[in-house]
N, C-alpha and C positions, 0 to 999 in steps of 0.2 A: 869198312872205311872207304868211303869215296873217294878218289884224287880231285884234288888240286884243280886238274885242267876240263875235270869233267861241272866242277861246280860252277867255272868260270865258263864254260860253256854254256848251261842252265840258266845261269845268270845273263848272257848274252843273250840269249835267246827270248826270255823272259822282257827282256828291255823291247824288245825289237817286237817281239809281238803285241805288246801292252799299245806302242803307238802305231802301230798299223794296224792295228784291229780298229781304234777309234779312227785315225785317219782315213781307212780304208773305206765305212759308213759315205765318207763325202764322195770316195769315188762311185759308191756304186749308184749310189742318189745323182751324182751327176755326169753318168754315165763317162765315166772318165777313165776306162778299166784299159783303154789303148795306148792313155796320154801316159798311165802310170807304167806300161811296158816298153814307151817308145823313151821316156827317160831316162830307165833303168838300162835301154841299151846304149843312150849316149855318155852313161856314165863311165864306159873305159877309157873312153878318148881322157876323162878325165885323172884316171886311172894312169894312165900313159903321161898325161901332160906331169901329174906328181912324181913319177918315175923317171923321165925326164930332164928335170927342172930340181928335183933331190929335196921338192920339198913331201908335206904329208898328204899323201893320197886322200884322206876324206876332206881337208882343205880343198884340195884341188879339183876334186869332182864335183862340191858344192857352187866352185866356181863355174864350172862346164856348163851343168845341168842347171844353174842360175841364166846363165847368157841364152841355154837350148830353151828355157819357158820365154824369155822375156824377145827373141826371135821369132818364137812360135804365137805368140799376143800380137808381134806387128803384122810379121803376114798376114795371120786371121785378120787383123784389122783394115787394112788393104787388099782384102777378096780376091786373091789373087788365085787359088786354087782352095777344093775344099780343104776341113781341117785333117781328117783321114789320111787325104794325099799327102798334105804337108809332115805330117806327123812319121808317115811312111819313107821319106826323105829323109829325113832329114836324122831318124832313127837309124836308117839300114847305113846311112852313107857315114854319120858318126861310130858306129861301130865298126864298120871298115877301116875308117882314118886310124881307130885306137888302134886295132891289130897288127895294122898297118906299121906304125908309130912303134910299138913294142916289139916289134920284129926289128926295127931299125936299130931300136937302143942296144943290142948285143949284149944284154943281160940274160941272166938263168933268169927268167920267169917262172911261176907257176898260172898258169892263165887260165887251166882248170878250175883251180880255188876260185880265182875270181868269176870264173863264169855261173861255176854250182857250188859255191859257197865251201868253207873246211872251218866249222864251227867248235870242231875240236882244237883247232889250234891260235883261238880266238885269245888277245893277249889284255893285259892289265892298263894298257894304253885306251886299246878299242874300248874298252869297258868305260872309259871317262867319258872317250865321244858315243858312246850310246846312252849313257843317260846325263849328259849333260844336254843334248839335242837332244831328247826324249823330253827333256823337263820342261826346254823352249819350247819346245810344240806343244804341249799339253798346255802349259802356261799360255799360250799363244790362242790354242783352242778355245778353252776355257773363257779366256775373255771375250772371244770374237763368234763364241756358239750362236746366240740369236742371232746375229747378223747374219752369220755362213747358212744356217738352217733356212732363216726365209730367201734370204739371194738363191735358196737351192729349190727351194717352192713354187717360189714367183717371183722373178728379177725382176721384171716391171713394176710389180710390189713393193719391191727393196727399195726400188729408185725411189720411188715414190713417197717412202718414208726417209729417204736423202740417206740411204746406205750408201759408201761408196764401194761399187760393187764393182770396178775395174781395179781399185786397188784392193777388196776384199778376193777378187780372183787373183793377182800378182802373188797375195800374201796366203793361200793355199797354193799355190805352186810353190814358194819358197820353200812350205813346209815338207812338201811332197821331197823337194831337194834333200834335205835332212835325209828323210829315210832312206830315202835311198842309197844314201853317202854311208852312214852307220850301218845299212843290212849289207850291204856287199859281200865284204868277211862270213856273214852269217850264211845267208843263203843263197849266195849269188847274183849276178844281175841278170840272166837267164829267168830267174828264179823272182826275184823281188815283190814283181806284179799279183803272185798264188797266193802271196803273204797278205798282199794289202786287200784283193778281192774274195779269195775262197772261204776267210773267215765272217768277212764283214754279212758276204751272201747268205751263209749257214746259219746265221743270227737273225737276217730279217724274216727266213723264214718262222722264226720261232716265236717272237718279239711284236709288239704294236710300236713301241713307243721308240722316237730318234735316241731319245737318256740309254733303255735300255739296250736295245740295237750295239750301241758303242760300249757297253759293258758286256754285254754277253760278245762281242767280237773277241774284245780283248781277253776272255776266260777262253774261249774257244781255242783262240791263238795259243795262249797260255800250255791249255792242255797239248795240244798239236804240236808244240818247240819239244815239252818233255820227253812224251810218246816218240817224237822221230829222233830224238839223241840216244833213249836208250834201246831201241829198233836198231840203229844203225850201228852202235857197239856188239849189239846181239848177232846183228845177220850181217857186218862187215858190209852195209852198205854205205853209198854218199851220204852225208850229212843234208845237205840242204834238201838234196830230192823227196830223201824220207820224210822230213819236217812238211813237208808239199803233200807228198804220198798220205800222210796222216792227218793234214787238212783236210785230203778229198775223202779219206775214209770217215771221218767225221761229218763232214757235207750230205753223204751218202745214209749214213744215219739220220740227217736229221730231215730226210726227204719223207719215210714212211711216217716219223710223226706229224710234221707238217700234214700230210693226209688227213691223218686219224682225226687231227683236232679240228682240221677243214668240215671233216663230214660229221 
């Protein structure tokens, strides 16, 4: 008989990889595997601001990380430094303030969990905001795939066919927002980035086509959430590392077929 807190774990997990494995496709297509770790560390600040403020943390960090893309588009857009630097700023320095912030409030923290995720003690609440944002962004995906796929090909192209490809960029960053807000709990903000990139990678090596790529992400992921839950029951390790850990051992598998089928 399996508990309770392990199915809801499973289940967590399950959510979280499903839309980062597809999402994760656009980051690696648009090289965007920085933006997606400099988000995930601005997300304590948001973390802190819900803690705070007494309202719900993944509210509040959609908020965060909502204000950190639509800050990070103007600067870009006034060349004021490249986007790297910016990115590097504006991530280390937000993660400071959240520490910072949660040191101030004089509460018992766990700020391990949030750093590398405790997917064991993932609650019936988070489960609503995982696949209620799960279903928006798939929903979200879904409609807006041809548009995102050529703006990711040839944005001059996009334009061209009158995609609007600054509001098609706002609106993968929002989404990017979502995950990151729902995987916290799961596997950290440390962590978030291994989720959305190690699976998406592992799949294109295997895959021709963008359709497949984002299904084989999200089986990948899939297997990787299971494998690192019941790993870490086994060997008493972190939960979200192992979930990472079994990304990369997976990754690493599918380097030699990659080969075989190359040659």
């Amino acid at each position: 008989m399996i508990d309770p807190f392990i199915l809801k774990a499973v289940a967590a997990g399950v959510g979280v990889a499903v839309i980062a494995g597809i999402l994760g496709c656009f980051v690696i297509w648009r090289r965007m595997a920085y933006f997606g770790d400099s988000l995930a560390h601005s997300a304590l600040l948001g973390v802190a601001l819900g803690l705070a403020l007494g309202i719900n943390t993944n509210l509040s960090t959609i908020i965060i990380c909502i204000f950190f893309a639509v800050i990070l588009v103007w600067l870009q857009q006034k060349k004021i430094l490249a986007t790297d630097t910016l990115l590097g700023i504006m991530a280390h320095s937000a993660l400071s303030i959240g520490m910072v912030t949660m040191s101030l409030l004089g509460q018992r923290i766990d700020l391990h969990a949030y750093l590398f995720g405790d997917i064991l003690t993932v609650t019936t609440t988070e489960l609503y905001w995982i696949y209620g944002g799960g279903a928006v962004v798939i929903a979200l995906l879904v409609a807006k795939w041809s548009s995102l796929v050529l703006m990711t090909i040839n944005e001059d192209l996009a334009m061209a066919e009158k995609i609007p490809t600054l509001r098609n960029q706002l609106l993968f960053m929002f989404l990017m927002t979502i995950i990151v807000a729902v995987s916290i709990r799961i596997i950290g903000i440390l962590l978030i980035a291994s989720m959305l990139v190690i699976p998406a990678a592992t799949a294109r090596m295997l895959v021709r086509s963008p359709e497949a790529m984002a299904i084989g992400a999200a089986i990948l992921g899939v297997i990787a959430v299971i494998l690192g839950i019941f790993c870490s029951m086994a060997f008493d390790t972190p939960s979200g590392p192992t979930i990472v850990t079994a990304c990369a051992v997976l990754f690493v598998i599918g380097l030699p077929i990659t080969y075989m089928v190359k040659k």
